[in-house]
N, C-alpha and C positions, 0 to 999 in steps of 0.2 A: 474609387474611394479616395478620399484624404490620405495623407501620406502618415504614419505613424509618429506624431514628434511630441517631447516633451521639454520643457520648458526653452523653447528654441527663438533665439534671440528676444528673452526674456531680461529686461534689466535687474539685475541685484543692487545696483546702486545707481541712482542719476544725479546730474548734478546741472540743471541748466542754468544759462546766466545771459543777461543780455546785457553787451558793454556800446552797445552802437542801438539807434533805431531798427537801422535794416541788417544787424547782425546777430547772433546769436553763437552761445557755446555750448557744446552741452557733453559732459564727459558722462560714463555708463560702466558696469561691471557686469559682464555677464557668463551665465550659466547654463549649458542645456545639450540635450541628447537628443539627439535625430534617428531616427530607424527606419531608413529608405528601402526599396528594393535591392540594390545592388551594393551598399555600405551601411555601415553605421557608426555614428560621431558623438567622439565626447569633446564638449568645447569647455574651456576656460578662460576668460582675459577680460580685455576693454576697449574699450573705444575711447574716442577721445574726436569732436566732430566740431568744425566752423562752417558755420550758414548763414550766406546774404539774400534776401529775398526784397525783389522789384516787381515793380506794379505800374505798366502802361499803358494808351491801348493797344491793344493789338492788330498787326499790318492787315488780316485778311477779313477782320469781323470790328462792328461796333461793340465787344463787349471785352473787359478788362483783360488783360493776358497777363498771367502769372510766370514770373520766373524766379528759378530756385540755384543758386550757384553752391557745392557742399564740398567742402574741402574733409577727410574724414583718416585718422590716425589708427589703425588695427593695432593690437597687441595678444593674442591667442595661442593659446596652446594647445593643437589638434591630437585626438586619438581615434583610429579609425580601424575600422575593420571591412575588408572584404564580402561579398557572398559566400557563405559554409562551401558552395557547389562549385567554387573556385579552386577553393582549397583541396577539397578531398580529390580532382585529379590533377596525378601522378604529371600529365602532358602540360599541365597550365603553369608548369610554377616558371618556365620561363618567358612569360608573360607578367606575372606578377613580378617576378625581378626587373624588367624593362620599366613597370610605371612603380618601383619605386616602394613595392613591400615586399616583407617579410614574405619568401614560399613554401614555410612550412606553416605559417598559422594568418599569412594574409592583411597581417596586421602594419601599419607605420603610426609613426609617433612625432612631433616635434614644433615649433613655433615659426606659425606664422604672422610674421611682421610686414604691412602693407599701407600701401599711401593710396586712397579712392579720391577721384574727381568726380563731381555729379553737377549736372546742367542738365535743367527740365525746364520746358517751355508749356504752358498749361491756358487756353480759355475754354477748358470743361465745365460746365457746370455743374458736379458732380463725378469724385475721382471713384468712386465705389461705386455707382449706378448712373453712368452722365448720360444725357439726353441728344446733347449737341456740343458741341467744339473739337478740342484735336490737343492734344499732350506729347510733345516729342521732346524724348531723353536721351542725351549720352554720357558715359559711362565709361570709365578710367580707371585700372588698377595696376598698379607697380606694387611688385613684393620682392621681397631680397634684395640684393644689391647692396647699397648702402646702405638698407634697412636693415642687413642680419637676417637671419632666420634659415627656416629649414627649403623655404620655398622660394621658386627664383623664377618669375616668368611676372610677363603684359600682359593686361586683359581689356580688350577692347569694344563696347556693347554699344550700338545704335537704337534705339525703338521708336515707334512714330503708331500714335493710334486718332481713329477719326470718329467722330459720332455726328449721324446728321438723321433729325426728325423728320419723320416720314408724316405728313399729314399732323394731325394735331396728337397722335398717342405713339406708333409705330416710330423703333428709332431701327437705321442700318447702321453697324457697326463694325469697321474697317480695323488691321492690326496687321502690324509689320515688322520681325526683332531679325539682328543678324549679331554676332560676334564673332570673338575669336580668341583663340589663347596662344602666346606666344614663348615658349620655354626657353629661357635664356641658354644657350651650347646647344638651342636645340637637341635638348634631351629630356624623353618625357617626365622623367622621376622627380623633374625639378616643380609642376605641375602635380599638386596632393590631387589620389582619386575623387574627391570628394568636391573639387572646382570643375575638376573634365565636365564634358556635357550631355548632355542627354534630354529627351524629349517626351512627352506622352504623359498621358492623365488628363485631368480635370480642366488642365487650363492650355495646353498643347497638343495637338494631334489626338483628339478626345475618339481614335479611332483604336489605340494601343492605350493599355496600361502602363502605371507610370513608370517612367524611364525604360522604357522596353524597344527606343526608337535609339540608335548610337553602333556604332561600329562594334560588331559581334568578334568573339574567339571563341569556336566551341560551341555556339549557337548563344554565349551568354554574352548581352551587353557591356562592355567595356569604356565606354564613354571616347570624348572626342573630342580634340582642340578646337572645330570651326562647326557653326550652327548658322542654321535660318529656320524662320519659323513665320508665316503668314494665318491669316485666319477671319473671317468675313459672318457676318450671321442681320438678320433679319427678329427685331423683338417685336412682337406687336400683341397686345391686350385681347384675352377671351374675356373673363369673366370676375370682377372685381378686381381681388388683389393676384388673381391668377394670368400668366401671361404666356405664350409659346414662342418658340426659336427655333429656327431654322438656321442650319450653319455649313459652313467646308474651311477643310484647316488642309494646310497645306507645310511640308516642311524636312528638313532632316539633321544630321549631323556626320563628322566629316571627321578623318583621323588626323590630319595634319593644321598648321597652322593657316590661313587666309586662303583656302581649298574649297570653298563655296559653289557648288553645284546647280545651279538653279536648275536643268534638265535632269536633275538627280533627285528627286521630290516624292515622296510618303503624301498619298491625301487621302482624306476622308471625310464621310457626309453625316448628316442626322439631324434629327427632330432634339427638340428640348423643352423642358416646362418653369417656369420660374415663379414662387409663390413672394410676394411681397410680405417683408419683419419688419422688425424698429430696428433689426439688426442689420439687415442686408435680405437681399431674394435669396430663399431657398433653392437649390438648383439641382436639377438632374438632368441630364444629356444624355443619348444615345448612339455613339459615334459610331459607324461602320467604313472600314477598311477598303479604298479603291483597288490599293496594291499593297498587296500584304508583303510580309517579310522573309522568304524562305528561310528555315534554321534556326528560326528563334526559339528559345528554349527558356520557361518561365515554370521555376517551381520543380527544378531538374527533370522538366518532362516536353519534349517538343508543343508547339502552342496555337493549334488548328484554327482555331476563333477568329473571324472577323470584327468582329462588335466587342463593345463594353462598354457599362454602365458605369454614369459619375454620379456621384450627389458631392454636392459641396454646398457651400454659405459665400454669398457676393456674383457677381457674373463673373465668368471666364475671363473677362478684359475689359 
């Protein structure tokens, strides 16, 4: 299922301005509560974001290539809380003092102030439903330092996704992300619960529930400085606006900083259906587990299951 959120990265105020052709300003205040599996987040603040967008064609295809350079200013004020099942044992609170909360009620609090780079190279035809081209993004985040605040770590994100039509209806559809987080003293606390990483649901490893893939303590996930994440699927048309999928995701996450595993890899398979909106494809998926997780524990109770069910709105990638 979707992840529980309410007004999450919602603007309260916007303010865009365009002072160049190929530039663009645009300041934001925003407001909203997240309620994930493992935390949950009260945000405050604003952005503040510079964007040049170019248009030429593109080296591997005759059709336009879109590029997006986004320079982007944070200003936020996090409150977060752990999972209750963290909290209530006695053995974990020296865990929750290493990343950085409170272990008697699991909670931290404080401002995070951060500088994002974004560079997206796009000839998709379609970034919500694309048919054919290829979209590769990376992905820059400095916080602390000379910015202030409560958080102090690099963040580092690569993604590269491919679409290519199969016949005149049937698209194959390729995806590839890797990151990493890097805590300034190398020390975790400096890294808020709530950036660490994690994997699973609707749009990664659709073999686990969400965030249920990340370095365990106690059988409960705890999230993780370095991630990969791979994923591949077959769409092709039954019957009007109804379509099927077929897919394998493949992936994990890692407790340390640039510690990426590739023979260390979570995969799994499944069928899926996709109904065509004005909105997006309706979607459900049914992921099943190659190699499951020994110890994981979802809902303070160990987590037998191979399979789960997603429904969401848009394709998975």
């Amino acid at each position: 299922m979707a992840p529980r959120q309410f007004l999450r990265r919602r603007p309260h105020d916007a303010v865009p301005g365009d002072f160049s052709p190929r530039y663009s300003l645009t300041a934001t205040g925003e407001v909203w509560h997240d309620d994930e599996p493992t935390f949950v987040l009260n945000t405050q603040g604003g952005k503040l974001a510079v964007q040049r967008q170019l248009a030429r064609a593109g080296p591997l295809s005759q059709r336009s290539a879109k590029t997006t350079l986004s320079l982007t200013y944070t200003h936020e004020y996090e409150d977060y809380t752990v999972t209750p099942a963290a909290v209530a044992d006695p053995t974990f609170r020296p865990t929750l003092i290493a990343l950085g909360l409170d272990p008697r009620t699991g909670r931290a609090k404080g401002l995070l102030s951060s500088l994002d780079f974004d560079l997206q190279r796009t000839t998709a035809d379609n970034l919500l439903d694309a048919k054919h081209g290829y979209v590769a993004t990376v992905h820059l985040e400095q916080a602390g330092k000379v910015l202030q605040g409560a958080a102090n770590f690099l963040e580092t994100t690569l993604e590269g996704r491919y679409y290519l039509s199969v016949g005149n209806l049937a698209v194959f559809a390729v995806k590839a992300r890797g990151g990493s987080i890097r805590p300034w003293g190398n020390i975790d606390a400096n890294v808020p619960f709530f950036k660490r990483y994690f994997l699973g649901g609707a749009t990664s490893l659709r073999g686990w529930g969400r965030f249920e893939v990340s370095p365990l303590e106690k059988g409960l996930p705890i999230g993780g400085l370095s991630q990969f994440e791979s994923s591949a699927e077959l769409r092709a048309p039954v019957w009007g606006n109804l379509s099927a999928v077929a897919f394998v995701d493949a992936g994990n996450v890692w407790p340390t900083a640039w510690d990426i595993n590739v023979n260390d890899l979570r995969y799994d398979v499944g069928p899926g259906l996709r109904y065509k909106t004005p909105i997006g494809p309706i979607r459900v998926d049914v992921g099943y587990q190659l190699n499951r997780i020994d110890g994981l524990v979802v809902n303070g109770k160990p987590e037998p299951r191979r399979w789960r069910v997603h429904f969401s709105i848009g394709q998975a990638f």
